[in-house]
Each structure stands twice: as structure tokens, then as C-alpha cells.
C-alpha positions in Angstrom: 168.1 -48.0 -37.3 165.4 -48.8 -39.7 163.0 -51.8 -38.4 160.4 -53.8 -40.3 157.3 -55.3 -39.4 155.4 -58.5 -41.1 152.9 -60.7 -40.4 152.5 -63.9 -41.6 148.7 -65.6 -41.6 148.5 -67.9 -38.5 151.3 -66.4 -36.6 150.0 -65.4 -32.9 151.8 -62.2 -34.0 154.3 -59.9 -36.3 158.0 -60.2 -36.3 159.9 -57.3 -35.9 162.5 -58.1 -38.8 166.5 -56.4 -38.1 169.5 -55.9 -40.2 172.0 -57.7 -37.9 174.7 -56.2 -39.9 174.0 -53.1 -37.7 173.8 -55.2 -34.3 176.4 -56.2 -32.1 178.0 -59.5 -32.6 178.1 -59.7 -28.9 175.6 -61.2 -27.3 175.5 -59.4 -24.2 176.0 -56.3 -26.0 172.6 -57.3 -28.0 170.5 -58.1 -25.6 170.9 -54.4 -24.5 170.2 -53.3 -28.0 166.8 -55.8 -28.3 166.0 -54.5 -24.6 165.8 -50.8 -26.0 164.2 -51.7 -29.0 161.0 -53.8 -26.9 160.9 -50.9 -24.9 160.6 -48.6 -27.8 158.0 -50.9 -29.1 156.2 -51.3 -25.8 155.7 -47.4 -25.8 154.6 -47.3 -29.4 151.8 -49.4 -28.8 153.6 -52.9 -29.9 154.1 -54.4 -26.5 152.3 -57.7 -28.4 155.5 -57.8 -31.1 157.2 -60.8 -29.3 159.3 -62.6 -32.3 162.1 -61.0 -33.9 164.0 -61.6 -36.7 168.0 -60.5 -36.7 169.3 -60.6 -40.9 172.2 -60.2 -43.1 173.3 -61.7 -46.7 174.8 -64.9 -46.2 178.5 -65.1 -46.8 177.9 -69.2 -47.7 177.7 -70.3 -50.9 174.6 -72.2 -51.1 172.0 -69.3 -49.2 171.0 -66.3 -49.8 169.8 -65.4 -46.3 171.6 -65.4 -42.8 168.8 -65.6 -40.5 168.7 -65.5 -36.9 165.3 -65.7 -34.6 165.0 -64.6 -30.8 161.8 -65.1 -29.0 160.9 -62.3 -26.7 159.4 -63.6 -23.6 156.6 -61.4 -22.1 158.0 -61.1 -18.2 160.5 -58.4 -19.0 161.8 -56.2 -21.9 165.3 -58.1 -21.9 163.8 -61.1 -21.9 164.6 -63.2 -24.7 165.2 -67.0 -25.9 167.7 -67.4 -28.6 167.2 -71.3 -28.8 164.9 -72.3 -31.5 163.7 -71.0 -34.8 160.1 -69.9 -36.0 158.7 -70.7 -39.2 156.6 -68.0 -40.3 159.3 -65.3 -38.9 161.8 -66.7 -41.9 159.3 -65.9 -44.2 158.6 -62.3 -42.8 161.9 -62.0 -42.8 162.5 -62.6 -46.6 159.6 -60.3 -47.3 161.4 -57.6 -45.0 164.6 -58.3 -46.2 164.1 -57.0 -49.6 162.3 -54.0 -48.3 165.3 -53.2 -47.0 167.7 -54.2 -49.9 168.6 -57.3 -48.4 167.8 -59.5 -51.2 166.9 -58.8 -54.8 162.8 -57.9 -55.5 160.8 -61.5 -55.3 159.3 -62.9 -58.4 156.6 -65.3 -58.5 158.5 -68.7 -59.1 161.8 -67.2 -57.3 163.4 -69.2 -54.4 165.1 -67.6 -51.6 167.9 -69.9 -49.5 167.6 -69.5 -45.9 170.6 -70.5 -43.1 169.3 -70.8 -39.8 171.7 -69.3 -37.7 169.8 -70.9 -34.2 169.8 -74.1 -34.9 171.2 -75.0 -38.7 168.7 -75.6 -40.9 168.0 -75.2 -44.5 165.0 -73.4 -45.6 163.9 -72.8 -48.8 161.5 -70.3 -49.9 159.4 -70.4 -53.0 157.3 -67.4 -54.1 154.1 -69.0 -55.4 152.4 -65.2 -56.0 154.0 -61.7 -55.3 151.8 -58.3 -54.8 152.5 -55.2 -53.4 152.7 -56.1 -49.8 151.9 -59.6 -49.8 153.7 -62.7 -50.7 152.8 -66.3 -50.8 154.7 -69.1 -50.2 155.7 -72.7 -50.8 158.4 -73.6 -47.8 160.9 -76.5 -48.0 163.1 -77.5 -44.5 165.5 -79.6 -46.1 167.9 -82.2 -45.3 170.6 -81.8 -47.7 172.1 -85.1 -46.9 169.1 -86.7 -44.9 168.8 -87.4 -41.0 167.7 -90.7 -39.9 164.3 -90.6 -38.5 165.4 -92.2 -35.0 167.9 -89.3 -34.3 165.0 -87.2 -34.8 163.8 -87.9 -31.0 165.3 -85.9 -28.3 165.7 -88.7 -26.0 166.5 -91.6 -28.4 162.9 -93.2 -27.6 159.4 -92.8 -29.7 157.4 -92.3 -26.3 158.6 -91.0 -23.1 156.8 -90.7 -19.4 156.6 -87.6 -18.1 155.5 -86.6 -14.5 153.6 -83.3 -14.2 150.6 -82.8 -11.6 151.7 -85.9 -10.0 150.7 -88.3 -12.8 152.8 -90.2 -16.1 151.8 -88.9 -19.2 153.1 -90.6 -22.5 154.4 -88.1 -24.7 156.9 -88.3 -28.0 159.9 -85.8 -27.5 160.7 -84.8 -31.5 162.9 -82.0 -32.8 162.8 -80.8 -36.4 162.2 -77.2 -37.1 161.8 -76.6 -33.4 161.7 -79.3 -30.4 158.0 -80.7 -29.6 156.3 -82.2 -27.1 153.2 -84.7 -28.5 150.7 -85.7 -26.6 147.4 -87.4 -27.3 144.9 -85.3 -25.9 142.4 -87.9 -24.8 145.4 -88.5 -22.2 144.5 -85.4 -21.2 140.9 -85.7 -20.5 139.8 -83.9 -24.4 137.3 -86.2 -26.1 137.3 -84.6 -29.4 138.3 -81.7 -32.0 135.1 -80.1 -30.8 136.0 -80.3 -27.5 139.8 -79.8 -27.8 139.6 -76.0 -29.9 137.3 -75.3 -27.0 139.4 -75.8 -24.3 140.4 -72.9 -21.9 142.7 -71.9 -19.3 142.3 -75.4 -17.5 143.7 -77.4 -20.6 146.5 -74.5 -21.3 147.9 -74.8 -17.9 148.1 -78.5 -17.8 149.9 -79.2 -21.4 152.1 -75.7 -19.6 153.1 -78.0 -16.6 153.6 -80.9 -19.4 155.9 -78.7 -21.1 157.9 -77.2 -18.3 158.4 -81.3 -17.4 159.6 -82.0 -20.4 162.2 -78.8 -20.2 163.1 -80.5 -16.8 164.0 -84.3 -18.9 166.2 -82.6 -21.2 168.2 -79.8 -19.1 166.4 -76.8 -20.4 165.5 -73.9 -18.8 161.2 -74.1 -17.9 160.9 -70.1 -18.5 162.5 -70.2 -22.2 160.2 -70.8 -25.0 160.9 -74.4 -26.0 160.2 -77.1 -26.1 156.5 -76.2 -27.6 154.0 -78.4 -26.8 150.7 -79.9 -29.1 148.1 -82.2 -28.3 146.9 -84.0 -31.2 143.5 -86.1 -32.1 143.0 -88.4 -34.9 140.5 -87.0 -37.3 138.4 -88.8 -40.6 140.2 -89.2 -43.7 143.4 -89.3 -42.5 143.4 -85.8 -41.1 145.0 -85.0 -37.5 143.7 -82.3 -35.1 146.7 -80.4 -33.5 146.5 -77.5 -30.5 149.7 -75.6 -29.3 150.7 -73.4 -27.1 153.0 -70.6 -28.3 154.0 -67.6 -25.9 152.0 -66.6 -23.8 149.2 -67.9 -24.9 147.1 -70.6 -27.4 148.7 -70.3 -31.0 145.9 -69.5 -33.0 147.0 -72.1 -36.2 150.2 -74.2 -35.3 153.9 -72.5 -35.9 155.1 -73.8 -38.9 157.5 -75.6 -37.0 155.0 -77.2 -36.0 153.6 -78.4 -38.4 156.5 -79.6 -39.9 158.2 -81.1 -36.6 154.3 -83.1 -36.5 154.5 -84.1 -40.5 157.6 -85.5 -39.8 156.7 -87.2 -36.3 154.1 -89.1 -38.2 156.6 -91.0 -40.0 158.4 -92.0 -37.0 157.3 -95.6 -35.6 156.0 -95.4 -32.2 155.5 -91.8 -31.9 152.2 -90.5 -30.6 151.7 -88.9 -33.6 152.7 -92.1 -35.8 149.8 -93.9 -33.7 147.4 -90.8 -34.0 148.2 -91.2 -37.8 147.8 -94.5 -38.2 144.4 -94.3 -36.8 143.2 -91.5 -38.7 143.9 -93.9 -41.2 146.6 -92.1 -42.9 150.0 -93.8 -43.8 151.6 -92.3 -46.6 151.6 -88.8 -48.5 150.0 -85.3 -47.4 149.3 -85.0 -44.1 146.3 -82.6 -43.2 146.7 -80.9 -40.2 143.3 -78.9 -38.4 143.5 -76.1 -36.1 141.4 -74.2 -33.9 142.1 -71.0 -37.1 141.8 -73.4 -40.1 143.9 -76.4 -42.1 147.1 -76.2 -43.6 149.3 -79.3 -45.2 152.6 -80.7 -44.8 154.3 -83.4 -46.6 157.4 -84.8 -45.6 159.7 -87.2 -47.6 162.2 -90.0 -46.6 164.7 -92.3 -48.2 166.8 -95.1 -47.1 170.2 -94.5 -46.1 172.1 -97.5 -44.5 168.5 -99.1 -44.5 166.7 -97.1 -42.7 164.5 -93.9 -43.5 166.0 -91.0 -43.1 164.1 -87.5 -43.6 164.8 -85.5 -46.8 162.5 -82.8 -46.7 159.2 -81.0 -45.4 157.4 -78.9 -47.2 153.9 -76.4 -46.3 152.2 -74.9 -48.8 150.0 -71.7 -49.2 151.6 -69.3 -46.6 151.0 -65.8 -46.9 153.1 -62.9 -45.2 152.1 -59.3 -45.4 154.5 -56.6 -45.4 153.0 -54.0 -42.5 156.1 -51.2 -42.5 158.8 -49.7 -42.0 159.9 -47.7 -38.7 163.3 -45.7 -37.5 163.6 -47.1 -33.9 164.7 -44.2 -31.6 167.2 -45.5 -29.5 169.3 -46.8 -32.2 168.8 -43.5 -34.9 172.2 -43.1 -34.6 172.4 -45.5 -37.5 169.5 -44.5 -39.9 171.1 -42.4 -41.9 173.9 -44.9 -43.5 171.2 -47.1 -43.2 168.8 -45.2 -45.4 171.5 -44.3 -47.6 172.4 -47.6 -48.4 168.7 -48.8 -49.0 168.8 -45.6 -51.9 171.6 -46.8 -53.5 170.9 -50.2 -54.2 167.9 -49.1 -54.9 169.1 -46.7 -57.7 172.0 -49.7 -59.0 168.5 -52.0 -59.6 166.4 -49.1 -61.4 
């Protein structure tokens, strides 16, 4: 079986991107398959590949793109989380799925429709430049018929307590894109930006704890991947300073979940990041988002429906993916040759 590897900037890693059409529906039965492949990995040197992206054309009308993301988890080669989504894997995955005759070549201007097999939502795609290997991106998560902001929080309040190291902590509980936990990291002892991309193991083992507490509230597993966690700080001009933990370690940027789960937390009354916003001084438009590996910006837009806002869409701009190559994985050669075959053919229909 063919494999593909990109990377896109701010990611705390490639994605490993699959045809699923050459996977087993069954999930058992995959799991062994993504076990032999992380080992396969593991002994070429890739033991750090810990997203994956599983692919086929959609059979739906309105998407282009049947995508499905598991999280590897680092404390065993079948260890995996199928729960949430990652941003910057569905945009690897686009780039990877026409390298392997997925989808048609991307054009600047192009969009590619995404369904997000995990968890349901609607991505959109927008090449903004295409080169050789690289690719750069606009990225919609839509809402084709809008979601009310209050069903947005996981446990139907703006702010939750939650006990970890024997003391409350206020945090908001939001879930678009992926689930979140927000918390203001002056609750945490962090002063400022400065002091908060400084932090170190003390920090990342408290907002861990934090997290695992907030697994606890809503009946999740505390070893999977989600929910992620972010502390945020207000910033000048309206600007918010964001630090999250991804696995197993700090994310370098924030996921692109992220960003857009926070984007659209700041619109939410009562959230920890609606307050955090508010005292940036930022209540409408763009929202500017620094991390401890530079600033990105996400906007998200609402409408009423039944008199209340309701989210639309969320967009982040200016991401770039790099295609780093192709690779036959061993244990599952048995299917390279159709595999390769098929690439050639579509590749000869196109020429």
C-alpha cells in the first residue's frame, strides 16, 4: 500500500495520509492494519508521525472528500483515538489525496469539499497559491444551516468548575472543530504572554491534570486525545494569546481546531474566552490569535435564527502544507500493485 506524508506549517508533526478504500471497514480489523503500519513507521525512523489521515472520494453529493482522522497516541503502536478531527491533517490530506489520484490536480482559486467522517463537519478548502509541493490555503468549517451558539458548550453552561490538584478552576467547555477546554491562564498562576510561551513542564502538567478533569465531567476516557486544552491571555489591540497542549507534548502554533473552536468561543457570552476578548478590547470581526510559533487569524460569522446567534462559519487564512512523499508500506505491499496501477491510469485519462 502506497502512503503519503505532509506537513502542514504549525502542525506539531506530519500526517501520514491513507487511501481508506484499501482499509478494512472494520474497525477492529484496522486498528491491526494502523498497528503494522506505526510499527513500520517506528522502524523507518518516523516514530514522531502521530496523526493520520484515512481517505476516499465521497459518495455524497455536496463533497469531494471523505475524510477520516485518528490520532495515534505515543504509549503503544495500536494506540489510537478515533474521536476528534485535526485541522491541518484535512488539508495534508487534500494535498496527498491528489498525489495519489484522489482528487483532480489543485488550481489556485479551486475549492475542495471536505466530510468529516469523526465528527460531521463541513470543510472547505480554498487554494489561495499552488507550487510543486506546496499549497496554501484559505479554510472554511461551515455550518450549512447554522448551530446556535449556546449548543456550542459541552455542558450547556459558558463557565464550568473543575477540580484538579485539589482546587476549582473556571474553565469554558466548547466544541467546534474539536472539543476545548479554556482557561485563563492568570488562573493558573501565568502573568503574561512573556511569561506564558515560557512556561515548562510545571505549567504542561497542570493544564494536563485540567484536561484529564475535564475528560472525567463529560464521560471521556483521560488517556484519549480530547478534549484539548488552551490557556488564553488578553493581548493589546484586540489580540488574544493562546497555549495548547497537543500529544505529547506543547503544540508549537495552536491546531486549527483550535483556533477555530477559540474564534468561535469568543462570540459566546460568558465564555472565558468571550471575557478574555472583551478585555483585549476586541468585540467584532477578525480575531488575532498569538502563539508561542507566530500569529494566525480566524474570523467567525453568526446570524440570527429564532433570535439568537447561531454560527455560520469560521474561516483561517494563510495555511501552507507541503507535500514530503510517497512510501510503499511493507506490511501492507500486498496492495501496491493495483494501487499503483490505478494512480497510472488516471493519471494517463488526465494527460
Amino acid at each position: 500500500m502506497i502512503g503519503h506524508l505532509a506537513y502542514a506549517t504549525g502542525s506539531p508533526c506530519p500526517t501520514v495520509v491513507l487511501d481508506a478504500r484499501r482499509l478494512s471497514a472494520d474497525e477492529e480489523t484496522l486498528r491491526r492494519e494502523l498497528t503494522e503500519m506505526r510499527r513500520y513507521l517506528t522502524e523507518a525512523g518516523g516514530s514522531h508521525v502521530l496523526k493520520i489521515a484515512l481517505v476516499r472520494p465521497s459518495a455524497h453529493p455536496l463533497f469531494d472528500l471523505d475524510y477520516r482522522f485518528v490520532q495515534a497516541l505515543p504509549d503503544g503502536p495500536d494506540r489510537f483515538d478515533f474521536r476528534g478531527s485535526c485541522g491541518h491533517s484535512i488539508l495534508s490530506a487534500v494535498v496527498s489525496a491528489e498525489r495519489a489520484g484522489i482528487l483532480p490536480a489543485l488550481t489556485a482559486g479551486g475549492r475542495v469539499r471536505v466530510n468529516v467522517l469523526n465528527n460531521g463537519d463541513s470543510v472547505v478548502c480554498e487554494m489561495e497559491e499552488t507550487g510543486l509541493n506546496e499549497v496554501r490555503f484559505t479554510v472554511y468549517f461551515v455550518q450549512p444551516v447554522g448551530v446556535p451558539l449556546p449548543e456550542l458548550l459541552l455542558t450547556g453552561e459558558p463557565r464550568t468548575e473543575l477540580e484538579a490538584d485539589g482546587v476549582l478552576r473556571t474553565v469554558s467547555l466548547v466544541s467546534t472543530g474539536n472539543p476545548y477546554v479554556f482557561v485563563d491562564a492568570r488562573d493558573l498562576g501565568i502573568r503574561d504572554h512573556t511569561e506564558l510561551f515560557a512556561a515548562g513542564d510545571a505549567l504542561f502538567e497542570q493544564m494536563a491534570r485540567l484536561r484529564v478533569a475535564a475528560a472525567g465531567r463529560l464521560g471521556w476516557s483521560p488517556d484519549g486525545a480530547f478534549p484539548k486544552i488552551a490557556a488564553t491571555l488578553p493581548e493589546a489591540s484586540g489580540r488574544i494569546a493562546a497555549r495548547a497542549i497537543s500529544v505529547p507534548s506543547w503544540h508549537p502554533t495552536i491546531a486549527l481546531t483550535g483556533a477555530v473552536c477559540l474564534g468561535a468561543a469568543t462570540r459566546i457570552p460568558g465564555t472565558v474566552p468571550w471575557r478574555i476578548a472583551q478585555e483585549a478590547g476586541r468585540t467584532d470581526g477578525p480575531l488575532g490569535i498569538t502563539t508561542p510559533g507566530g500569529r494566525t487569524t480566524v474570523t467567525a460569522a453568526t446570524h440570527d435564527i429564532g433570535g439568537q446567534p447561531a454560527l455560520t462559519w469560521v474561516g483561517v487564512g494563510r495555511k501552507h502544507v507541503t507535500h514530503q512523499g510517497s512510501f510503499v508500506l511493507e506490511p501492507l505491499a500486498h496492495l501496491q500493485f493495483e494501487e499503483i496501477a490505478q494512480c497510472l491510469a488516471l493519471s494517463a485519462a488526465s494527460a
